[in-house]
ZAFIKE-215808 format. One record per residue (C-alpha): residue number from 1; residue in three letters; x, y, z. Coordinates in Angstrom, 2 decimals. Layout:
% ZAFIKE-215808
+-----+------+---------+---------+---------+
! pos ! code !      c1 !      c2 !      c3 !
+-----+------+---------+---------+---------+
! NUM !  ALA !       X !       Y !       Z !
...
+-----+------+---------+---------+---------+
% end
This chain:
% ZAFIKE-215808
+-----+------+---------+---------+---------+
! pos ! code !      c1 !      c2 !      c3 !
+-----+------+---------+---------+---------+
!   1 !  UNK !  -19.77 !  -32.11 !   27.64 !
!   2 !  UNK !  -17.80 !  -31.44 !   24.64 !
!   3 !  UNK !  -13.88 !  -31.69 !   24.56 !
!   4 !  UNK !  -12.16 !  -28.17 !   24.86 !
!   5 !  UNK !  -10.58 !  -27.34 !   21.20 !
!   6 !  UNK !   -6.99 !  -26.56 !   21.35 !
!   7 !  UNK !   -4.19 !  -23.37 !   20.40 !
!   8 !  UNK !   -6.72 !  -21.76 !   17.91 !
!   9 !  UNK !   -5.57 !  -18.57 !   18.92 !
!  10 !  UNK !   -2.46 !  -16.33 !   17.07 !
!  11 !  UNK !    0.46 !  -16.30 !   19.68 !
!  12 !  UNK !    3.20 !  -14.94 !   17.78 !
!  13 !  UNK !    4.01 !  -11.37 !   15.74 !
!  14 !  UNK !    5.96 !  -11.91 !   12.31 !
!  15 !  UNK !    6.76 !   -9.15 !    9.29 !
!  16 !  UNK !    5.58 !   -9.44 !    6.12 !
!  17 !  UNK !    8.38 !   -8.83 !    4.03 !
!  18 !  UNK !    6.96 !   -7.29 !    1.31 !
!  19 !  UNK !    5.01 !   -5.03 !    2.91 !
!  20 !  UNK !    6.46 !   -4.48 !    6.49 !
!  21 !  UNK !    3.08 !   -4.70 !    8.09 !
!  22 !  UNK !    2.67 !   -6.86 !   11.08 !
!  23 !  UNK !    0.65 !   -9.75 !   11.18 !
!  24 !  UNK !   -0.38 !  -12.10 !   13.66 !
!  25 !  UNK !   -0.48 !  -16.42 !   13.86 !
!  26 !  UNK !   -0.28 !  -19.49 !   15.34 !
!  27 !  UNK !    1.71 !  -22.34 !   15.18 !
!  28 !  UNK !    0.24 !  -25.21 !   12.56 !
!  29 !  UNK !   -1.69 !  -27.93 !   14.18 !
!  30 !  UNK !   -1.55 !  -31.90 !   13.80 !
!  31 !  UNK !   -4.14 !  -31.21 !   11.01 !
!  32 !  UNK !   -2.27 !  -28.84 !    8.91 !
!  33 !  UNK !    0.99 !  -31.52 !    9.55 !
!  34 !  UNK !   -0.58 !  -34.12 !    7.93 !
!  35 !  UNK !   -1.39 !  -31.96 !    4.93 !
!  36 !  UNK !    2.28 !  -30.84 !    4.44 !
!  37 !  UNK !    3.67 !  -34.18 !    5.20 !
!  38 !  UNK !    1.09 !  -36.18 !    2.28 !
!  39 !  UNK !    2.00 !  -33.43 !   -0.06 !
!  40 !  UNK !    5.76 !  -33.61 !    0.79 !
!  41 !  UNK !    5.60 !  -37.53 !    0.20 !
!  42 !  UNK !    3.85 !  -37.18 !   -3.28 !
!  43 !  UNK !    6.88 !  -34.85 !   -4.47 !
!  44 !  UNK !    4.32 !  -33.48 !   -6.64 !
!  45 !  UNK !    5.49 !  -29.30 !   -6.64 !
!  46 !  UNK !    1.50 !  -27.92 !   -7.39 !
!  47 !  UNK !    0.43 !  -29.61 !   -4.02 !
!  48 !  UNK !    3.35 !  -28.85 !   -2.02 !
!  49 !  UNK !    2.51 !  -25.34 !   -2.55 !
!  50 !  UNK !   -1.50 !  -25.79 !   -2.46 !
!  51 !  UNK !   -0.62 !  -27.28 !    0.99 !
!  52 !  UNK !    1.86 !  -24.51 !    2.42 !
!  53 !  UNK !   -0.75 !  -21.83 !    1.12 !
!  54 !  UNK !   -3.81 !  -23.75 !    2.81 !
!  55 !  UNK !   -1.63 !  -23.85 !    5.69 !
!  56 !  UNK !   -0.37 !  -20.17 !    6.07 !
!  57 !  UNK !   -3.70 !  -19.42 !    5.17 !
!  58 !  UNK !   -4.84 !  -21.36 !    8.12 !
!  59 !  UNK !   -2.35 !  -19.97 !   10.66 !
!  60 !  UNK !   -2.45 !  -16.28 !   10.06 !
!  61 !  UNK !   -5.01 !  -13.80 !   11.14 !
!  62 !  UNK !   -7.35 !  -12.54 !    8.95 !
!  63 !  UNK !   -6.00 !   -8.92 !    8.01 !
!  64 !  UNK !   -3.56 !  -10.89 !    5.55 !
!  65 !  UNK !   -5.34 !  -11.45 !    1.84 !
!  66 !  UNK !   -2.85 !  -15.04 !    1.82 !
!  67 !  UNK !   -3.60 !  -14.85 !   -2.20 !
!  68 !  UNK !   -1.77 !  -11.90 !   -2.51 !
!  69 !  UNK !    1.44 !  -12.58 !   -0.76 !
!  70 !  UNK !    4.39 !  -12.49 !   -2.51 !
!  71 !  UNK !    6.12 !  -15.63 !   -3.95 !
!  72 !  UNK !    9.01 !  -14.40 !   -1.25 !
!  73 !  UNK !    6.29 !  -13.45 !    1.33 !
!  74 !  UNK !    4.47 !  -17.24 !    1.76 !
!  75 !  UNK !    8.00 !  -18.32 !    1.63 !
!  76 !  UNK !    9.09 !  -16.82 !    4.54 !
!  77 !  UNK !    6.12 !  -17.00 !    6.24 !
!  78 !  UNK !    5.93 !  -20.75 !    6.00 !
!  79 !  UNK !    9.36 !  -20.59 !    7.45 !
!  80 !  UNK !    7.88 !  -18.65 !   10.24 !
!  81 !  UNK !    5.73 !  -21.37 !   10.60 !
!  82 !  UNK !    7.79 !  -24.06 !   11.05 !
!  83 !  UNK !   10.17 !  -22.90 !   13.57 !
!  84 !  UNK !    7.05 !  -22.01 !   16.09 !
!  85 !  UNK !    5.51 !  -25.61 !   14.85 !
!  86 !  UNK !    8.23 !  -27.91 !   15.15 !
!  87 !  UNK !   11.39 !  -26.05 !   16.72 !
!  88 !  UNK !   13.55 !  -23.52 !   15.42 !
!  89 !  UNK !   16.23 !  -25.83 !   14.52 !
!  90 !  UNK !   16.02 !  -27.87 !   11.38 !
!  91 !  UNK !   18.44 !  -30.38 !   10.19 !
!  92 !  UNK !   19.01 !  -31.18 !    6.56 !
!  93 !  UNK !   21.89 !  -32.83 !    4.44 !
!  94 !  UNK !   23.83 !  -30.60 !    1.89 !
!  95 !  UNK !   25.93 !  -32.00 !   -0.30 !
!  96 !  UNK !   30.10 !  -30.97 !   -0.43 !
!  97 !  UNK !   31.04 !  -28.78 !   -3.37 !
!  98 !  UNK !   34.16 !  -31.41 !   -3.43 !
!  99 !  UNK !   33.31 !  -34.72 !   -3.35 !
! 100 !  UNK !   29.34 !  -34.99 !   -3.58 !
! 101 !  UNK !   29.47 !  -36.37 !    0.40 !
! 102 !  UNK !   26.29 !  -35.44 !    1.71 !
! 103 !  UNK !   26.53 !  -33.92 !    5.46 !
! 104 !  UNK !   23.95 !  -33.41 !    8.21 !
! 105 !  UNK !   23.70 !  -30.11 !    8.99 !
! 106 !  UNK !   21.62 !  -27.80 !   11.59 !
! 107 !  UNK !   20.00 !  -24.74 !   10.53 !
! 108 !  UNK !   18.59 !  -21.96 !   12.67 !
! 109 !  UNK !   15.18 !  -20.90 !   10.74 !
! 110 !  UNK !   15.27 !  -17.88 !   13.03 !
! 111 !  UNK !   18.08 !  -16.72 !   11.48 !
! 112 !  UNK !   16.89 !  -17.31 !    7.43 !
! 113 !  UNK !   16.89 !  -14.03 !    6.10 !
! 114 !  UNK !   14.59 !  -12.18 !    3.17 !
! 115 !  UNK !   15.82 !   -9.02 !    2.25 !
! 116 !  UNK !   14.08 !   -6.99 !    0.26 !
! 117 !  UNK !   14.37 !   -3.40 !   -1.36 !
! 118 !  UNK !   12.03 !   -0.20 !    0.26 !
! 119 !  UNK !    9.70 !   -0.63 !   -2.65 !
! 120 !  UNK !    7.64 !   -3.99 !   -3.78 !
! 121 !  UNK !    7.96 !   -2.22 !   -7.34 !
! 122 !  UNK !    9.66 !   -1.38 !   -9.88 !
! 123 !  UNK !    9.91 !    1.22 !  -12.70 !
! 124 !  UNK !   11.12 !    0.56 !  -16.16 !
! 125 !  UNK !   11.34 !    2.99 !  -18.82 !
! 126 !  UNK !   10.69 !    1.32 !  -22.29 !
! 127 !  UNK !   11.25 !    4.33 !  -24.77 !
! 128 !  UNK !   11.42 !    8.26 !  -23.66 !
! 129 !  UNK !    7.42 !    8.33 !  -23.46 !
! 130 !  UNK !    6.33 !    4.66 !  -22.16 !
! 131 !  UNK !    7.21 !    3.59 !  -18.54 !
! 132 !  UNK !    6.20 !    0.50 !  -16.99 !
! 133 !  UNK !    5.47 !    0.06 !  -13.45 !
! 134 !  UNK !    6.57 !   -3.45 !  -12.21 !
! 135 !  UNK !    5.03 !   -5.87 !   -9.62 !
! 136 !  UNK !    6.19 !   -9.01 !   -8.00 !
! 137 !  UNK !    4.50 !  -12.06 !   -8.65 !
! 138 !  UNK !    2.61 !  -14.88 !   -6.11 !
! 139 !  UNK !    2.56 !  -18.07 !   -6.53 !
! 140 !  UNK !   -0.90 !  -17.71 !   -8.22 !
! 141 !  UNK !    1.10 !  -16.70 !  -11.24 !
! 142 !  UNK !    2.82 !  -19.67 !  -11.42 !
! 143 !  UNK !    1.40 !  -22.28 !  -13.67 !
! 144 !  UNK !    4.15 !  -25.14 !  -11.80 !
! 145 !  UNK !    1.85 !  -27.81 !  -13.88 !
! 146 !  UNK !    2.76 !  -26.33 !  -17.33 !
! 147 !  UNK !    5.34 !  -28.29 !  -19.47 !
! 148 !  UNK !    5.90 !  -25.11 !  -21.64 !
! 149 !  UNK !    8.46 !  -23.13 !  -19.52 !
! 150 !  UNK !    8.60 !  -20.74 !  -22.37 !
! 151 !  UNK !    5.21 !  -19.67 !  -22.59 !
! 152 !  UNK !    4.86 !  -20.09 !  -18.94 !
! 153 !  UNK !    7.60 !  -17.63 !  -18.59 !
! 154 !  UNK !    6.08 !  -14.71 !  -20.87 !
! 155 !  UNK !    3.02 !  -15.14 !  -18.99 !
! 156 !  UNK !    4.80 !  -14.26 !  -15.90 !
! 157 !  UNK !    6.29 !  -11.69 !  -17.09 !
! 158 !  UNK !    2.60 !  -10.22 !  -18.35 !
! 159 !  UNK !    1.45 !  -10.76 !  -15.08 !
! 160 !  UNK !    4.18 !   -8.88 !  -13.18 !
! 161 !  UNK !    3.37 !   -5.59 !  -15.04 !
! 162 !  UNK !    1.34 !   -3.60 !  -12.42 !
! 163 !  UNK !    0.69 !   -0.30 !  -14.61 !
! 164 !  UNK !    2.19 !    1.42 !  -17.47 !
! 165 !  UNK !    2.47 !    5.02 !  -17.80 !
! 166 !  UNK !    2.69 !    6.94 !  -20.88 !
! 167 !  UNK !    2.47 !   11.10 !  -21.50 !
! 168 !  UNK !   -0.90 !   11.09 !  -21.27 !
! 169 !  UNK !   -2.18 !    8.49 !  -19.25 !
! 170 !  UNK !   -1.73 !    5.61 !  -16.38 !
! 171 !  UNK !   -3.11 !    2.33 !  -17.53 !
! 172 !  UNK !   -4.15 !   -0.20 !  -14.67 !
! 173 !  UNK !   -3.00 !   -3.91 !  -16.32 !
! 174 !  UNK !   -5.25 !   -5.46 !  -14.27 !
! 175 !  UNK !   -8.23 !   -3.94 !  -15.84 !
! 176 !  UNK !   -7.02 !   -5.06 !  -19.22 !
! 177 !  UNK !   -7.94 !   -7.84 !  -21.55 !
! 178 !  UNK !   -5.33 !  -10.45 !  -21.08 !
! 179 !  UNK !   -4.77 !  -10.76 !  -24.96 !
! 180 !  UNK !   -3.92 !   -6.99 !  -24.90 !
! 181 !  UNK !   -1.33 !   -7.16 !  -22.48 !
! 182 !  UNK !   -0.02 !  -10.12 !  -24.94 !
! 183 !  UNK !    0.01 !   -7.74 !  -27.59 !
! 184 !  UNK !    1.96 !   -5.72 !  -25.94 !
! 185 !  UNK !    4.53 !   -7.80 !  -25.04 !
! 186 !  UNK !    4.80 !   -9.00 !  -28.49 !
! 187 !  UNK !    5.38 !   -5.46 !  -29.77 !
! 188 !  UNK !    8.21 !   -4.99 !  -28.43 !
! 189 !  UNK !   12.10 !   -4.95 !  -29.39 !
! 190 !  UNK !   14.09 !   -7.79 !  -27.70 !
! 191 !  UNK !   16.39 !   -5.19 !  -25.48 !
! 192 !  UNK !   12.89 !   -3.39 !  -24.34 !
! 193 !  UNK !   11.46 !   -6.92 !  -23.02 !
! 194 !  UNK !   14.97 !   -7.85 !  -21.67 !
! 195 !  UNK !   14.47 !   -5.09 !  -19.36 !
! 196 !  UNK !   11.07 !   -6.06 !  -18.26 !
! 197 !  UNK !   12.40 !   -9.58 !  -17.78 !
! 198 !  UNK !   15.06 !   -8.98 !  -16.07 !
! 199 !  UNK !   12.82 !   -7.98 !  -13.15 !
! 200 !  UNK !   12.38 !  -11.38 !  -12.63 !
! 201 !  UNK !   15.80 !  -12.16 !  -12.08 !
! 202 !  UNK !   15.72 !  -10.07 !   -9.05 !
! 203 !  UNK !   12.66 !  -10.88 !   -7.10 !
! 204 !  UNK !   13.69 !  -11.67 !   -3.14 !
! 205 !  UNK !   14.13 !  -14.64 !   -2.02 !
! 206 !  UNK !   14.49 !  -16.57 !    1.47 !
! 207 !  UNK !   18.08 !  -17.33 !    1.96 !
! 208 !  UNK !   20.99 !  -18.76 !    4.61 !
! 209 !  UNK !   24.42 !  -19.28 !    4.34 !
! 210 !  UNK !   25.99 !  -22.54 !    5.41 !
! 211 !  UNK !   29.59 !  -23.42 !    6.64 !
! 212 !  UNK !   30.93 !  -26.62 !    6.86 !
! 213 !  UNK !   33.22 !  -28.80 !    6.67 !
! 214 !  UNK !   33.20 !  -31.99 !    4.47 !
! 215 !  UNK !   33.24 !  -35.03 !    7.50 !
! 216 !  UNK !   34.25 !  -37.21 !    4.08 !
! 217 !  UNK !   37.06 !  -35.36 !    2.67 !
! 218 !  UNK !   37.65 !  -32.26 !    5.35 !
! 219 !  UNK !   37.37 !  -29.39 !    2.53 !
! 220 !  UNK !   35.25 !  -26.25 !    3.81 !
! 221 !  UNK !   31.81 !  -25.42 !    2.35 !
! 222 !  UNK !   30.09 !  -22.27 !    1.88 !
! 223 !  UNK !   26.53 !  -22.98 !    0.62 !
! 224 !  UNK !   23.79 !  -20.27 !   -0.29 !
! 225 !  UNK !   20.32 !  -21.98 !    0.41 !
! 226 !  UNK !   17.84 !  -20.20 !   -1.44 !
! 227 !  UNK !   13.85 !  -20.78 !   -1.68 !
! 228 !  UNK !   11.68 !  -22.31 !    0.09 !
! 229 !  UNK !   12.52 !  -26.41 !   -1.15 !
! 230 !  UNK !   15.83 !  -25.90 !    0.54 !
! 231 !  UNK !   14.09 !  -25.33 !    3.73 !
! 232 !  UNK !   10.59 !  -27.97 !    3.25 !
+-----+------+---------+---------+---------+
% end
């Protein structure tokens, strides 16, 4: 007789914040754990985040497309994760503002927040006739391996443009050569792509505030961890 195979099954409702649907999922397993834990030791950022995304991938029921979550989404998510998998209470060391002393502190992941505006896009009007329609990115975007942040970066940015909208018609991005959404980029003046990057600036994040005070040199902290390394 074959031994019984263990918590398969979702257990536990979460929001994804992007999209306010509901989704279902299960804790992570031993076998997911040892994934995350190899890819945490190898400090290597690509398979940190190949592991979480194999992982929430792994956990969530299937009406969730995992490749199209949000950067902020598999972030919080992940989070989600965690405090089901190994208890809702984390403890990490942040560092005093003062002195550098670093301080063990206890975080409640239930209470990590991810706000995040009523739409997932956003519109930005590059001269009285041309409007572009802004997405935000996953972590598919993200080319963590490349040594040219620059180019990196203006990639992004091409990649974050959902549609764009002029007088006569609405042009999907997706359905255009890559090289032409270059092209476009390129064409423009520095204050019209300023406002396309800024977008960027702005995309959600996971965050928690901290309080505490220095056991070293007794000054009071107030820390904003943001993203998900503050948290992994």
């Amino acid at each position: 007789m074959a031994l019984p195979i263990l918590n398969e099954a979702p257990k536990y409702t979460l929001t994804v914040p992007s999209t306010g649907k509901k989704a279902k999922f299960r804790p992570y397993l031993v076998k997911e754990e040892k994934v995350l834990l190899i890819a945490a030791e190898s400090k290597n950022e690509t398979e940190v985040i190949d592991a979480i995304q194999n992982t929430v991938a792994a956990c969530l029921d299937n009406t969730v497309d995992v490749s199209r979550l949000t950067t902020f989404d598999l972030e919080y998510i992940f989070i989600q994760l965690r405090a089901k998998s190994t208890g809702e209470v984390a403890k990490l060391v942040a560092n005093c503002k003062h002195c550098g002393h670093g301080n063990e502190q206890s975080v409640d992941l239930t209470e990590i927040d991810c706000s995040v505006p009523k739409s997932s896009k956003s519109l930005v009007s590059i001269t009285d006739k041309i409007t572009v329609e802004m997405k935000y990115p996953s972590y598919a975007d993200f080319d963590v391996s490349s040594e040219n942040i620059e180019t990196t970066g203006f990639d992004i940015v091409a990649k974050c443009i959902d549609t764009v909208m002029t007088e006569d018609e609405r042009i999907e991005v997706s359905e255009e050569p890559t090289e032409n959404v270059i092209a476009f980029l390129e064409s423009m003046t520095q204050e019209q792509f300023t406002k396309i990057a800024d977008f960027l600036s702005e995309i959600p994040a996971v965050k928690y505030n901290l309080d505490f005070d220095c056991s070293s040199c007794g000054e009071h902290n107030n820390i904003e961890l943001k993203g998900l390394q503050s948290f992994f």
